[in-house]
C-alpha positions in Angstrom: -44.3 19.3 -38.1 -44.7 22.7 -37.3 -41.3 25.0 -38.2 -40.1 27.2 -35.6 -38.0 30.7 -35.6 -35.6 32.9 -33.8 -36.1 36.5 -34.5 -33.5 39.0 -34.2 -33.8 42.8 -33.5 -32.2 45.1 -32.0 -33.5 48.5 -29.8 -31.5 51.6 -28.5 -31.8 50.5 -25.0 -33.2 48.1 -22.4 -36.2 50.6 -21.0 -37.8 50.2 -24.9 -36.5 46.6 -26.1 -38.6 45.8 -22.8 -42.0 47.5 -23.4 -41.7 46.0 -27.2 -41.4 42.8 -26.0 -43.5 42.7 -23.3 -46.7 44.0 -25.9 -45.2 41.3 -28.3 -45.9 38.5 -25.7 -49.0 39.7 -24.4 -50.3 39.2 -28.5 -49.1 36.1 -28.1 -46.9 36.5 -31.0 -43.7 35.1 -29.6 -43.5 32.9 -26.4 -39.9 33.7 -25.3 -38.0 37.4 -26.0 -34.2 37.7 -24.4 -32.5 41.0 -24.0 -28.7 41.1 -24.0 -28.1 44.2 -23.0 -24.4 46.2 -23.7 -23.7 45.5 -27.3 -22.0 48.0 -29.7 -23.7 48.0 -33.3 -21.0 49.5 -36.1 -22.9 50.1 -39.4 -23.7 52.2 -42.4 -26.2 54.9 -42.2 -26.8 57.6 -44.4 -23.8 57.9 -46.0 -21.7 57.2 -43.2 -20.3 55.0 -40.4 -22.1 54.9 -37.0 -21.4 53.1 -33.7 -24.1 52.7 -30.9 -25.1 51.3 -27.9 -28.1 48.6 -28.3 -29.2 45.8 -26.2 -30.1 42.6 -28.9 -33.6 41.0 -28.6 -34.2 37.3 -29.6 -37.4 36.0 -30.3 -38.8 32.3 -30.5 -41.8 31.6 -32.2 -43.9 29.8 -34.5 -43.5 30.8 -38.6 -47.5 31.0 -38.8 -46.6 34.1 -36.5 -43.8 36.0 -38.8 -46.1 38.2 -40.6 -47.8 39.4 -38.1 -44.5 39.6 -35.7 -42.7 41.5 -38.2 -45.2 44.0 -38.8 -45.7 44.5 -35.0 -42.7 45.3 -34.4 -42.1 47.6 -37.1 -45.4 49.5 -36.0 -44.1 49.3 -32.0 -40.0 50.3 -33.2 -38.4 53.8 -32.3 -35.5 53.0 -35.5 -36.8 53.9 -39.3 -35.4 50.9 -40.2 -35.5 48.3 -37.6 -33.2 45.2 -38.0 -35.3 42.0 -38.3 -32.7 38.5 -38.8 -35.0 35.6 -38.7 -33.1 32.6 -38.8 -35.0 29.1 -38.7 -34.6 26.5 -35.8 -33.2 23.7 -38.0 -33.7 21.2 -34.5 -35.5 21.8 -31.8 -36.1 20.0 -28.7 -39.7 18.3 -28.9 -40.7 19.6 -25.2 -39.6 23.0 -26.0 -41.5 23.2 -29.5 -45.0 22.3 -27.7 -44.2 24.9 -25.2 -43.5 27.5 -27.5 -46.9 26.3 -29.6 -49.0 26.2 -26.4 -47.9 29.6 -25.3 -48.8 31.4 -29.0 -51.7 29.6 -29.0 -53.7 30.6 -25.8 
């Protein structure tokens, strides 16, 4: 059975969280991308506390893809250091799976 993934990252705002995600589907490296838009990130950088807006993106694809997603979108990211959470689907509805497969796939 093939293992599925849900890929987390986040971008400064929507205008470049879409344009990333819209190239990453169009290499067919993920089949699905989500933008929640209106999230405030709180985190150390460089020696100190930061707070800033971000919409979160999450990914669904296959784990034949991660390597080449990963490095995508560290080529395609505005941050030095762009977050990338991958966390497996442990169960996954069997229509959905064959969806995501037939969409990476064409």
């Amino acid at each position: 059975m093939k293992r599925y993934l849900v890929l987390f990252t986040t971008f400064p705002e929507r205008k470049t969280g879409q344009k990333i995600c819209k190239t990453l589907i169009n290499e067919n490296l993920t089949a699905c991308c989500q933008i929640v838009d209106g999230i405030i990130s709180f985190y150390w950088w460089k020696n100190k506390i930061e707070k800033s807006k971000e919409c979160l993106c999450i990914l669904k694809t296959e784990k034949t893809m991660l390597s080449k997603l990963k490095k995508r979108i560290k080529d395609l990211h505005p941050y030095e250091i762009p977050e990338i959470v991958v966390v497996e689907a442990e169960d996954i509805d069997k229509d959905y799976a064959h969806w995501i497969t037939s969409v990476i796939r064409k």
